[in-house]
C-alpha positions in Angstrom: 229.4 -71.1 -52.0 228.9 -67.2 -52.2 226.9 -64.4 -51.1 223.6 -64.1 -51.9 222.7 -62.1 -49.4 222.7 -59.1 -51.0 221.7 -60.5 -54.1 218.0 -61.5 -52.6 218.1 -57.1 -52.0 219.1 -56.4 -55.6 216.4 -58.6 -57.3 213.6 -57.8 -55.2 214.6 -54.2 -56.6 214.2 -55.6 -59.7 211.6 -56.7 -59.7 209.7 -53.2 -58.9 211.7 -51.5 -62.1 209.8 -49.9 -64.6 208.8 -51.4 -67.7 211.6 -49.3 -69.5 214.3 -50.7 -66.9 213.0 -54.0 -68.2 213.3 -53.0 -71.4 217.1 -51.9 -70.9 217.9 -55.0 -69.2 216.8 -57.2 -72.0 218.9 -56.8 -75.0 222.3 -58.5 -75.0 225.1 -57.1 -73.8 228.4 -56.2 -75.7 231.3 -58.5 -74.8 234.1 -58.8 -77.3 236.0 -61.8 -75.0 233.2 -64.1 -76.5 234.1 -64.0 -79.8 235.1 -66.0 -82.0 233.6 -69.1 -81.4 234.7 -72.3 -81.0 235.3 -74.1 -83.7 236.1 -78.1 -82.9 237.3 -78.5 -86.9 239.9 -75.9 -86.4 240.9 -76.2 -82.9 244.8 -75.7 -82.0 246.2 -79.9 -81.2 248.2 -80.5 -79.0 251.7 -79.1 -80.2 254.3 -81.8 -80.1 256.7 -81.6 -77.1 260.4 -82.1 -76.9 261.5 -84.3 -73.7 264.0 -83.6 -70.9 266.9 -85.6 -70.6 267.6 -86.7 -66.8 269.2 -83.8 -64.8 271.2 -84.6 -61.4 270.9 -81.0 -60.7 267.3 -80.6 -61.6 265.3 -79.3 -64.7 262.3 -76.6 -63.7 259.5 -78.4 -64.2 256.2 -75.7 -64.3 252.3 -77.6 -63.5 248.9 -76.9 -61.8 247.9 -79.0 -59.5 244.4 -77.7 -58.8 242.2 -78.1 -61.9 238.3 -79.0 -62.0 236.3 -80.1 -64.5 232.2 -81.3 -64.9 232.8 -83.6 -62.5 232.7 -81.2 -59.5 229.4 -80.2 -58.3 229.8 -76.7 -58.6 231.4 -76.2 -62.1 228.7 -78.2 -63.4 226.4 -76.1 -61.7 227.6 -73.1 -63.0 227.8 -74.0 -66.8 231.3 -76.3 -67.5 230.4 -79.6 -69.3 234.4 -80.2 -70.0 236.1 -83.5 -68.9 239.1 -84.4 -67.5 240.1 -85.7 -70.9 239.7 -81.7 -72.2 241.4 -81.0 -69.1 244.9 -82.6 -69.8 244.3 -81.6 -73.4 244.3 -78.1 -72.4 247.5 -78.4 -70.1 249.6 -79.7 -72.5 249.2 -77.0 -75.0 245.7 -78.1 -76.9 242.7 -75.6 -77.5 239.4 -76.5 -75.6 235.9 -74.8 -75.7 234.9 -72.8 -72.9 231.7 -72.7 -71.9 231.4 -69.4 -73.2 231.5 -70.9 -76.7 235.4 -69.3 -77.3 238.4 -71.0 -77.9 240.7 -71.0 -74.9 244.7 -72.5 -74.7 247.7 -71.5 -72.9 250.5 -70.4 -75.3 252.7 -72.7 -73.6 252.5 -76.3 -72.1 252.4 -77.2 -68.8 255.1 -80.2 -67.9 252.6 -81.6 -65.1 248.7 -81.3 -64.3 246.5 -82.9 -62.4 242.6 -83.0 -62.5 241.1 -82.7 -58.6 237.6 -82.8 -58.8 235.6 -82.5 -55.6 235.1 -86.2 -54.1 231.6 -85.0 -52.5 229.1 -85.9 -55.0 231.5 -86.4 -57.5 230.5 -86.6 -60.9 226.4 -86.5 -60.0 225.2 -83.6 -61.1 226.5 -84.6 -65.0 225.0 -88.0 -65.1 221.4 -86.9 -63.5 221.5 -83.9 -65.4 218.9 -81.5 -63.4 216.6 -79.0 -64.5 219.1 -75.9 -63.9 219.3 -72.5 -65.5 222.6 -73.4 -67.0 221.0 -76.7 -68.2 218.5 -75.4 -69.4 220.0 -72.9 -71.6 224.1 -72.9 -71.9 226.1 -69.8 -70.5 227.6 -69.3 -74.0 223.7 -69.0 -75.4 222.9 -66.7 -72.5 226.0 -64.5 -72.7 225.3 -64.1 -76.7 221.5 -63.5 -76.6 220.0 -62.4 -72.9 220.3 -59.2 -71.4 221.6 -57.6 -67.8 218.1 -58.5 -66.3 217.9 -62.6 -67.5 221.5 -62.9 -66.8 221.1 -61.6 -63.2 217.6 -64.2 -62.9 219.9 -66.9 -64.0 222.7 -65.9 -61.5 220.4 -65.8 -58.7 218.7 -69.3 -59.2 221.8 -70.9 -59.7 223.5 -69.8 -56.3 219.7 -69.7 -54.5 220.2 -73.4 -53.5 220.1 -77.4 -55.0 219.4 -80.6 -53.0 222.2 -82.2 -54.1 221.2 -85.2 -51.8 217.9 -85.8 -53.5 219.7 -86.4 -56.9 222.4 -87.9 -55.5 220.4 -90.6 -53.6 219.2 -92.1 -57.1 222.8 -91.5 -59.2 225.7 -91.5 -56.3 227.1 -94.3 -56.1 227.5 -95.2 -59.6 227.6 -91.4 -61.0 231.1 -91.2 -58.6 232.4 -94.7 -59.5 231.7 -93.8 -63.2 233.5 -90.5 -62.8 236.8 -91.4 -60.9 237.1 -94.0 -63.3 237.1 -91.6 -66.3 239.6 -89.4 -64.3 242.0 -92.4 -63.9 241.7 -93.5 -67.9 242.2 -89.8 -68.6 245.5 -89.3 -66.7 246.5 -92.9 -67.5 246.0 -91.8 -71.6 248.1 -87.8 -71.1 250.7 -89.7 -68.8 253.9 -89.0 -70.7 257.1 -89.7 -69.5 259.8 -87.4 -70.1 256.9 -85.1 -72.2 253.9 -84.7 -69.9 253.0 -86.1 -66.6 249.3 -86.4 -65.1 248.7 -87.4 -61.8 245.2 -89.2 -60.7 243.9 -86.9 -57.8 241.3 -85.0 -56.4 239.8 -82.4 -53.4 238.9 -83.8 -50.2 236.5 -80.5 -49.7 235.7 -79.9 -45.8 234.1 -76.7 -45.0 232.9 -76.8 -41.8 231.1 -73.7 -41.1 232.1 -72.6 -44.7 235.2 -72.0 -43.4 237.8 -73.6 -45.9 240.0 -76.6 -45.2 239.9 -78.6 -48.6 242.7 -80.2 -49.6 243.9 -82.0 -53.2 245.1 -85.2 -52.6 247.7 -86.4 -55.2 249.1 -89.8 -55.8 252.3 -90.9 -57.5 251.0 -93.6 -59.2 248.0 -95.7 -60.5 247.7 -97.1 -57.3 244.8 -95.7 -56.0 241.5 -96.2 -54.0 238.0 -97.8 -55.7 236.7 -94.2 -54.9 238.0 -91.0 -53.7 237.8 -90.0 -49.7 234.9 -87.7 -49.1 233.8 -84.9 -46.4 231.0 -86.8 -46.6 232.7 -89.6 -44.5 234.7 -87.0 -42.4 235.3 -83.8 -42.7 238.3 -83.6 -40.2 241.7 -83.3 -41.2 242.9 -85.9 -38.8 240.5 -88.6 -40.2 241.3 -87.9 -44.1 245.6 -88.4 -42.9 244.6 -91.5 -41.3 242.7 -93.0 -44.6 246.1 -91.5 -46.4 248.1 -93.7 -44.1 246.0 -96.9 -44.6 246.6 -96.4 -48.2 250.1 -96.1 -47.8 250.3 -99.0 -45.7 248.7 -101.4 -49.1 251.0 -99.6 -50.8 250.4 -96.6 -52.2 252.2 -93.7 -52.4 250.3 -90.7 -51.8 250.0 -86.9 -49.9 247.8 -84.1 -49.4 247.8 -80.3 -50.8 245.7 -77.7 -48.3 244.2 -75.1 -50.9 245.0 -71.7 -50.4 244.3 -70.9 -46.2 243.1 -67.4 -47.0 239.1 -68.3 -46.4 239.5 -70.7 -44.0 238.5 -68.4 -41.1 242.0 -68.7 -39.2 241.4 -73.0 -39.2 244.1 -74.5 -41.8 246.8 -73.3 -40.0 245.6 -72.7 -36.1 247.6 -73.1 -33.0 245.1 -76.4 -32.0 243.9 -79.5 -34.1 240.4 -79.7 -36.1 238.6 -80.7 -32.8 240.5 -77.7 -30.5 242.6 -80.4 -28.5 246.4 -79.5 -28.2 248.6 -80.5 -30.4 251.5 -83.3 -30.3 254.7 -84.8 -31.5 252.4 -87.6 -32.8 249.8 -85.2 -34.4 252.8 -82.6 -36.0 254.4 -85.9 -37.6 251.6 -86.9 -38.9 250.6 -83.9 -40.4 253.9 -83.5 -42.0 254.2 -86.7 -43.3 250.1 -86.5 -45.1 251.1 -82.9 -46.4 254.1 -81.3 -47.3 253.2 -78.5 -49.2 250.8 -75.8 -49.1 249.2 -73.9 -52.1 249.6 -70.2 -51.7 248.5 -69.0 -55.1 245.4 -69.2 -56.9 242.4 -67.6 -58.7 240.6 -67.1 -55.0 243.6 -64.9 -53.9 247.1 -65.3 -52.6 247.9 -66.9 -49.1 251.3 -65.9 -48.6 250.7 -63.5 -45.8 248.1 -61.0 -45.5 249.4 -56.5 -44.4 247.4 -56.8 -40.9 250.0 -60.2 -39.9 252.8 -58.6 -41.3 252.5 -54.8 -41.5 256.1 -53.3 -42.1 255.8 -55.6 -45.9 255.5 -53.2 -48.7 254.8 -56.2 -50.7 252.4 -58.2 -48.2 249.0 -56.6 -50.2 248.8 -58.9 -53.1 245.9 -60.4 -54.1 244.1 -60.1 -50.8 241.2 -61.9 -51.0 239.9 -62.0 -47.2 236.1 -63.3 -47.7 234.5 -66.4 -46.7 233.0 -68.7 -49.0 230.0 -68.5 -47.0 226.3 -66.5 -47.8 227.1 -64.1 -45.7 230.7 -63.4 -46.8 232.0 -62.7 -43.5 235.8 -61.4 -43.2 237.8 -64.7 -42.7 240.3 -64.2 -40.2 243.7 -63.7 -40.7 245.9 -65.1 -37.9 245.9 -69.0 -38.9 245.1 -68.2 -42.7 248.3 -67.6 -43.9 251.5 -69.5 -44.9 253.9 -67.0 -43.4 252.0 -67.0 -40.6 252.0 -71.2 -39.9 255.7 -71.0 -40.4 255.9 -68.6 -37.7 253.6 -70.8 -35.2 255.7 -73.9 -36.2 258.9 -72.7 -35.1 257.3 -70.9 -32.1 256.0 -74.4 -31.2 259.6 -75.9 -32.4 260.9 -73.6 -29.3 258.6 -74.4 -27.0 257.2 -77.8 -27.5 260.0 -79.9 -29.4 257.9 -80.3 -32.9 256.9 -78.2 -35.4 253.5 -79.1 -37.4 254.1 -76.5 -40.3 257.4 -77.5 -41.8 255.6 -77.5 -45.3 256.9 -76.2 -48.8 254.7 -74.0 -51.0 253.3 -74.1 -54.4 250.7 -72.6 -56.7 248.2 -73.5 -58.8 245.1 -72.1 -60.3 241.7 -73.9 -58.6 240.4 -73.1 -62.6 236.9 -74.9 -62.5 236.9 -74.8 -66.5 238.8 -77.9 -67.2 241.9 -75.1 -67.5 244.7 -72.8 -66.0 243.1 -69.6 -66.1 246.7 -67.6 -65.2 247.9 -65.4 -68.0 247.0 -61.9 -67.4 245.6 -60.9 -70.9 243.8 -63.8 -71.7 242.1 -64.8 -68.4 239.0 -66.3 -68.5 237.9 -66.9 -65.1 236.9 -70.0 -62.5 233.5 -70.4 -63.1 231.5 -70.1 -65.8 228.4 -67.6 -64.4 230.5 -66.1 -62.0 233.4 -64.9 -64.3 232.9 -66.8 -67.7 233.8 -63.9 -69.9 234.7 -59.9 -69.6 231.6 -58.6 -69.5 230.6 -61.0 -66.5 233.6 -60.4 -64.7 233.2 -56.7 -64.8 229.9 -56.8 -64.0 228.6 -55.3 -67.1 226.1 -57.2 -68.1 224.3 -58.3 -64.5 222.5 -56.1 -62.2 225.4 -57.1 -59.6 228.1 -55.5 -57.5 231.5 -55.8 -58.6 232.4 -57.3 -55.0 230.6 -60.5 -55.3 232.5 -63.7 -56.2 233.8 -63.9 -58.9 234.3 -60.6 -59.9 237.1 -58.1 -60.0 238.2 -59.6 -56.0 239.5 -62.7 -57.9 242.9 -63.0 -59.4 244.8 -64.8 -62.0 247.1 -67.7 -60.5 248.6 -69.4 -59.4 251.7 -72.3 -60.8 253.9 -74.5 -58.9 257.5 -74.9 -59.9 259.6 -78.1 -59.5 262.7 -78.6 -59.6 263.6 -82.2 -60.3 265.3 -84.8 -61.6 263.2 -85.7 -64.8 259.6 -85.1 -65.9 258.0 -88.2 -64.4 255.4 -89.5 -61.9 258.3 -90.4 -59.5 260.8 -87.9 -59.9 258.1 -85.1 -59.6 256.4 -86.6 -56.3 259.5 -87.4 -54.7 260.6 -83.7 -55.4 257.7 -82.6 -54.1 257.8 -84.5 -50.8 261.1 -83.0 -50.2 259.9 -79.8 -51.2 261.8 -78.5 -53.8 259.4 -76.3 -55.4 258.2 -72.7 -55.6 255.0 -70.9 -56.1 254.2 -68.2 -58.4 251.5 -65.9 -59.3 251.2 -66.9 -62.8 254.6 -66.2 -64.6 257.3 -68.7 -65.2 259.7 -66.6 -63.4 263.1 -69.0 -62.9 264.4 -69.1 -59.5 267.3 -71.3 -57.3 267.2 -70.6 -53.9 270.0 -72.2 -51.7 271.6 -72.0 -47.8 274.7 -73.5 -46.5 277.1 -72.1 -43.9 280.6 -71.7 -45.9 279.2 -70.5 -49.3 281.8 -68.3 -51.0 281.1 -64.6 -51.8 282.0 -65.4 -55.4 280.1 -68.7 -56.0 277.7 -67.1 -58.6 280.5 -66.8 -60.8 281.4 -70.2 -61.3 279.4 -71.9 -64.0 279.2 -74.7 -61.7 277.7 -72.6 -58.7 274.3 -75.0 -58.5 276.2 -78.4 -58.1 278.6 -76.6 -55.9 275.4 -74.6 -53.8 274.0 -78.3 -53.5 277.6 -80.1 -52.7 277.7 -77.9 -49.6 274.6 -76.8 -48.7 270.7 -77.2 -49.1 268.1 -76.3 -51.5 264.3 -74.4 -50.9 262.6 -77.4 -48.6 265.7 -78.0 -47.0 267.1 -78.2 -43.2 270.2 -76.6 -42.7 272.6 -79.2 -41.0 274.1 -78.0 -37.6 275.9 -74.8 -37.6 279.5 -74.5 -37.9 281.5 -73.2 -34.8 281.4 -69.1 -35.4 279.3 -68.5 -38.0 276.4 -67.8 -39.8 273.9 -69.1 -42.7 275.0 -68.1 -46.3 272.4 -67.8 -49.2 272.4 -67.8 -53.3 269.4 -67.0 -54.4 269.0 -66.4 -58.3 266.5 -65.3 -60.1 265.3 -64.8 -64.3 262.6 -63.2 -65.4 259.7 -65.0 -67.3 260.6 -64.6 -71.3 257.5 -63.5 -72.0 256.2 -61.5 -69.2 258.0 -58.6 -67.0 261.5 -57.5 -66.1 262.7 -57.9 -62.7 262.5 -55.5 -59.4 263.9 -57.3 -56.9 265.0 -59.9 -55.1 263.9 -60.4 -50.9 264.8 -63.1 -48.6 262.1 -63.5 -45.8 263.3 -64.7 -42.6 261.5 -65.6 -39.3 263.1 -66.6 -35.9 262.3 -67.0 -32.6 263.4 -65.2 -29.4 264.3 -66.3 -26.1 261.1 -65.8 -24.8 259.4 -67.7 -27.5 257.8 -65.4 -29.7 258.6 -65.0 -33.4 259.2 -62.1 -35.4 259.9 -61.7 -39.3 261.9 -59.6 -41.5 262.2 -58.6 -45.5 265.3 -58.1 -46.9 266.2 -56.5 -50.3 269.2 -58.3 -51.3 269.5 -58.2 -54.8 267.5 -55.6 -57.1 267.5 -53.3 -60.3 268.1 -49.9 -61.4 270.2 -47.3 -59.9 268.8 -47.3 -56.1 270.3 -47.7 -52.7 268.9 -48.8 -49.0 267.5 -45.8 -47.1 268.6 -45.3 -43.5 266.0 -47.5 -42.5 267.0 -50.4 -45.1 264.1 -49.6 -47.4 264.5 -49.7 -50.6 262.4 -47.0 -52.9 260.1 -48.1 -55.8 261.7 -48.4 -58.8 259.0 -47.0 -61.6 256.4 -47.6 -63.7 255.7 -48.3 -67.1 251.7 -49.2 -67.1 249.4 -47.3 -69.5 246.4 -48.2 -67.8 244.2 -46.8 -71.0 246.0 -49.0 -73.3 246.4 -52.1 -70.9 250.6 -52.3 -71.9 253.6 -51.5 -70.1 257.4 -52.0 -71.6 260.0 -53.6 -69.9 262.4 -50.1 -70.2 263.0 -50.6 -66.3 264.1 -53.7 -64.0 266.2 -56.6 -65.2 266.0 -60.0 -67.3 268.0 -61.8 -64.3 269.1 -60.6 -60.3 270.9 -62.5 -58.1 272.9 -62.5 -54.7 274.9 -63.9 -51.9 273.9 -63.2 -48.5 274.8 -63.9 -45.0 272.5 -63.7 -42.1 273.8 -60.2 -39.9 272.1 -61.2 -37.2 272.1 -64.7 -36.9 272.0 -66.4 -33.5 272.8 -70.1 -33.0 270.2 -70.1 -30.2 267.2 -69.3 -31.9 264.8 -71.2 -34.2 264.6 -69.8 -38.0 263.3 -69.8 -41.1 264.4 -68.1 -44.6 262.6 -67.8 -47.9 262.9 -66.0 -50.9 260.4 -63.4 -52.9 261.2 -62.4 -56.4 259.1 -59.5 -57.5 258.4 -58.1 -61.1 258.0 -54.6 -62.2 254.4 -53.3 -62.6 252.4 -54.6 -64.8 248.3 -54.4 -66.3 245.5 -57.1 -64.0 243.6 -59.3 -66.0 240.7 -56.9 -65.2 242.1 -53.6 -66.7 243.0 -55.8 -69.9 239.1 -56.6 -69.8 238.1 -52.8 -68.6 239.9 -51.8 -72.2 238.2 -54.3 -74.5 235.0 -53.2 -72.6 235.7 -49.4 -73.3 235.3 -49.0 -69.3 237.0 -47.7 -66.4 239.3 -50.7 -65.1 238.6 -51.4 -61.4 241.8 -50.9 -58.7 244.0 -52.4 -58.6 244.7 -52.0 -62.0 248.3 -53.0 -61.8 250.0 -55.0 -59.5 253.8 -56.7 -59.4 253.4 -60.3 -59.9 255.6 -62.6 -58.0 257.4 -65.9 -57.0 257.6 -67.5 -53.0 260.1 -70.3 -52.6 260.1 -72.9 -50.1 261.8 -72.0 -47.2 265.0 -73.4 -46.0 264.5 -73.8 -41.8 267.5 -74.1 -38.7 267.1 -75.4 -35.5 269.6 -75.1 -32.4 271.9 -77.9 -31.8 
C-alpha cells in the first residue's frame, strides 16, 4: 500500500536519538487545520436543493464517483470510522466529522455520488475491530496530544503489515454481506430524483504485483448482486467483464470505471490482455461494452498523459504522480499508464487490426477515503487519515518522515466528473455516461461543450441556439463523427466558462491524434481560443500569459484571463485516410496548491509546486476512414 522501506531506515534512527531528541519529539505539534472541533449539535444539514427541470439539450450535472468510507480495509486502517450514510451526507452539501475531529463540507453540492468501497474484505476490519494503533487511540486524539516521535511509531505500525485473512476468516462473510447491505440502504435513502442521485457501487481492486488495475463498478439501479465481485475470486480484468455480463444478462444494468492508470506499471492500458495473449475483435468489444470511461483525475495524481509520452506539451506536467503503490515505490511505467496514451494505441490498432479496445470517455473523481470529496484547494483535507489527515501531517511537520512518502505533498486535490445529461436521475445519468458525454476536471466546476461535425458554420457561436444546432448536425464529446463529406474537413465548437468561484481562464486547446500510413500515431496541441493580448509564435506556441500567485499569502486575483473562451475550428490538416481522435483541454490561470495554502497556516516554506493551472479534459470525439 506504500513505502515503508525507507521508513524501517528512519525509525531504527530513532530509535538511537538522544534522550533530548525524545524529548523534542514528544510534545504536540502545532496544527491550526485541526481546529475547531466537531461539533454533531451544530453541524451544517444538508442545505435544501432546487431540482432541474428535464433538458433535451442537457443540464451539467457535477459528481464523484470514487468515494470510500470504513468499509474499505484501508481507510479503516488508517483512522476513518465514517459510513456510507456520512458519505452521501457529505456530497450533497451536509457537514461530517473527519477523523481529525474538525468539521469538513463542500461549499457546494454535488448532483451525483457514489460510495465504492473495496469488495476485498469489505466491511471486516469495522465489525472485528482489531487491536490497531488507530484503534487504539483515534487519529484526532493523536494529532491533538502526541508528538513527532509517537506519531511516526504509529505510522510505522499501521503500514508494517495486518493479516487481514486471520480476521477475516472469523467475520468475512457476514462482515461483507452486512456492509454492502448498509451501502445499498444508504444510497437507496440519498437517492433523489431531480435533487440528488446515489448510485450502489464499489472497487473491484486487482493489484497484481502492486501494480494498479482497480476499477469501480457502478450500476444504474437497485438491481444488484447479493455481494460485490472481489479480486479475491479473480483479479483479471477479463474475468470481472464476464461476471458484469452475467449480470447484465438477469437483468441488470451495469459498467465498470478503471481508476486513474498512472500506478498501474504500464498494465491498464497495454498493447496485450491481463494474461499477455493478443488482443481481438471479441476481446476490444467486450472491453468497451464493460467500461466506457476512464477516471483521469484524482487525489493519487492525474492520468491524462504524463511529459516523457508526450514531450512537446507545455501542459502535459500536471499532477504527475509516477510511483507504485508498492513497498518499494518503484517508478511505474509510463507507456500503457496514461489515457492519451490508450487512445493513441486504440486507433493504431483501429488501423492495423480493425478494432479499437480504447474508445472510452473520461472522467474525474476524487478516490477520497474519508467518506468525502477532498477537491477544493484551500480546504483540502486529504485521502487518508494518517497519511494526510490534517496540515501538519501532510507537510510532514509533525512525523519524523520525508515529504515524498504517500500521502504527502506528491498527492493532489481532484478530481470531478462532469455530465451532461438529460435530467438528474439514475437513468439519464448512466445512460449519459455510457455514451460518454462527460468531462473530467481537476477539481473546479469549470463549464465546457465540446462539439464536431463537418459543415459547422464559422458564426455558429453567435446564435443563441448554437448547442441544439452543434447537436442537430454534428456530435458531442464521446461521439463518432459520421462519414466525412466529399472535400472536407472536421469542424469544432468548443466553449468554455470559468468556475464562479475559482480562476479566470487561459486557454482553450484541442488535442488531436491520428494515425499515419504506416501505422504509427502522433499527437498534437492546439491553442484555439485563449486570453489576453498574445499571438502564436512562428512555431504556433503560444507564450504564458502571467501570474498573479502570492505564494506568502496563498491568494492570487483574477486581474488576468477571462470568465468565458470559446472557438470554431477546422482541422488544417485533416486526411480522410487516417484514423483520428480530437479532445479538448481548458486551462485556468495560476493559481495556490492545496499544500502552499497549508505551508501558510503552518508558517513554513510551501513545497513546489506551489502553484499549478488547474484544468478540464473532455471526452474525445473519434473518425474513422470510410
Amino acid at each position: 500500500m506504500t513505502d515503508t522501506s525507507s521508513l524501517h531506515s528512519c525509525v531504527t534512527s530513532l530509535v538511537g536519538f538522544s534522550v533530548t531528541l525524545l524529548l523534542f519529539g514528544c510534545g504536540p505539534v502545532e496544527d491550526p487545520g485541526i481546529h475547531p472541533e466537531f461539533d454533531a449539535r451544530n453541524a451544517a444539514p444538508i442545505p435544501q436543493k432546487a431540482t432541474t427541470e428535464l433538458n433535451p439539450q442537457g443540464n451539467l450535472y457535477w459528481g464523484d464517483l470514487h468515494i470510500h468510507t470504513s468499509y474499505s480495509t484501508d481507510a479503516w486502517l488508517m483512522g476513518v470510522r465514517a459510513l456510507p450514510n456520512d458519505a452521501y451526507t457529505f456530497a450533497r452539501g451536509g457537514e461530517i466529522r473527519h477523523a481529525g475531529g474538525y468539521g469538513i463540507k463542500l461549499r457546494r453540492p454535488l448532483d451525483f455520488a457514489a460510495v465504492t468501497d473495496h469488495s476485498e474484505y469489505l466491511g471486516v476490519l469495522r465489525d472485528a475491530s482489531p487491536a490497531t494503533p488507530l484503534n487504539e487511540k483515534s487519529f484526532s486524539d493523536r494529532i491533538r496530544n502526541d508528538g513527532k516521535l509517537l506519531n511516526t511509531l504509529a505510522w510505522y505500525r499501521t503500514v508494517s503489515g495486518f493479516d487481514l485473512e486471520e480476521v477475516a476468516a472469523t467475520h468475512g462473510t457476514g462482515a461483507t454481506r452486512g456492509a454492502w447491505a448498509e451501502t445499498i440502504n444508504a444510497a437507496e435513502a440519498h437517492n433523489l430524483p431531480g435533487e440528488f442521485t446515489a448510485f450502489i457501487a464499489y472497487e473491484w481492486s486487482s493489484a497484481p504485483d502492486k501494480d494498479n488495475l482497480h476499477r469501480n463498478v457502478i450500476y444504474r439501479d437497485a438491481n444488484v448482486p447479493d455481494v460485490p465481485y472481489s479480486s479475491l475470486n479473480s483479479n483479471d480484468p477479463e474475468d470481472l467483464w464476464a461476471e458484469l455480463e452475467r449480470q447484465r444478462n438477469s437483468g441488470a444494468s451495469v459498467f465498470a470505471i478503471p481508476h486513474n492508470g498512472n500506478a498501474s506499471n504500464g498494465r491498464m492500458y497495454g498493447s496485450a490482455t491481463f494474461g499477455g495473449a493478443a488482443m481481438t475483435a471479441a476481446y476490444a468489444s467486450e472491453r468497451m461494452r464493460n467500461e466506457p470511461l476512464s477516471e483521469i483525475f484524482q487525489v493519487k495524481g492525474s492520468s491524462e498523459t504524463h511529459p516523457q509520452l508526450s514531450p512537446k506539451d507545455d501542459f502535459a506536467d500536471f499532477e504527475i504522480v509516477d510511483i507504485r503503490l508498492a513497498q518499494d515505490a518503484d517508478i511505474s511505467e509510463p507507456k500503457g499508464s496514461y489515457a492519451r496514451d490508450a487512445l493513441r494505441t486504440g486507433i493504431e490498432m483501429s488501423h492495423s487490426e480493425g478494432f479499437n479496445p480504447y474508445k472510452f470517455g473520461v472522467i474525474g473523481s476524487s478516490d477520497g477515503h474519508n467518506a468525502s470529496s477532498p477537491v477544493e484547494e484551500d480546504s483540502y483535507h486529504g485521502k487518508l487519515p494518517i497519511l494526510d489527515g490534517s496540515a501538519a501531517t501532510r507537510l510532514r511537520t509533525n512525523m519524523f518522515l520525508p515529504q515524498d512518502l504517500p500521502g504527502g505533498p506528491s498527492w493532489g486535490s481532484g478530481g470531478l466528473a462532469a455530465v451532461w445529461a438529460e435530467e438528474n436521475t439514475r437513468g439519464s445519468l448512466f445512460d449519459a455516461m455510457l455514451r460518454k458525454e462527460t468531462y473530467a476536471t481537476s477539481g473546479p466546476r469549470i463549464l465546457v461543450r465540446f462539439f464536431g461535425g463537418w459543415n459547422y458554420s464559422a458564426d455558429i457561436l453567435d446564435s443563441p441556439e448554437w448547442v441544439e444546432i452543434a447537436q442537430a448536425d454534428g456530435v458531442p464529446m464521446g461521439g463518432v463523427l459520421p462519414p466525412s463529406l466529399a472535400g472536407s474537413a472536421p469542424t469544432f465548437t468548443v466553449w468554455a466558462a470559468r468556475d464562479p468561484q475559482t480562476a479566470n481562464l487561459d486557454r482553450i486547446q484541442i488535442i488531436k491524434g491520428w494515425v499515419t500510413a504506416a501505422g504509427k500515431s502522433m499527437e498534437r496541441v492546439v491553442d484555439v481560443a485563449w486570453a489576453g493580448n498574445r499571438a502564436l509564435d512562428a512555431d504556433g506556441v503560444l507564450p504564458a500569459l502571467g501570474n498573479t500567485v502570492d505564494i506568502s499569502r496563498a491568494s492570487y486575483v483574477n486581474s488576468i484571463g477571462e470568465a468565458q473562451l470559446s472557438a470554431v475550428w477546422t482541422d488544417p490538416d485533416f486526411d480522410p485516410d487516417q484514423e483520428a481522435f480530437y479532445y479538448a483541454r481548458v486551462i485556468e490561470i495560476p493559481t495556490p496548491r492545496w499544500s502552499t495554502y497549508d505551508a501558510k497556516s503552518l508558517g513554513v516554506e510551501p513545497p513546489q509546486p506551489a502553484v499549478h493551472q488547474e484544468r478540464a479534459v473532455t471526452s474525445a470525439i473519434w473518425f474513422s476512414p470510410n
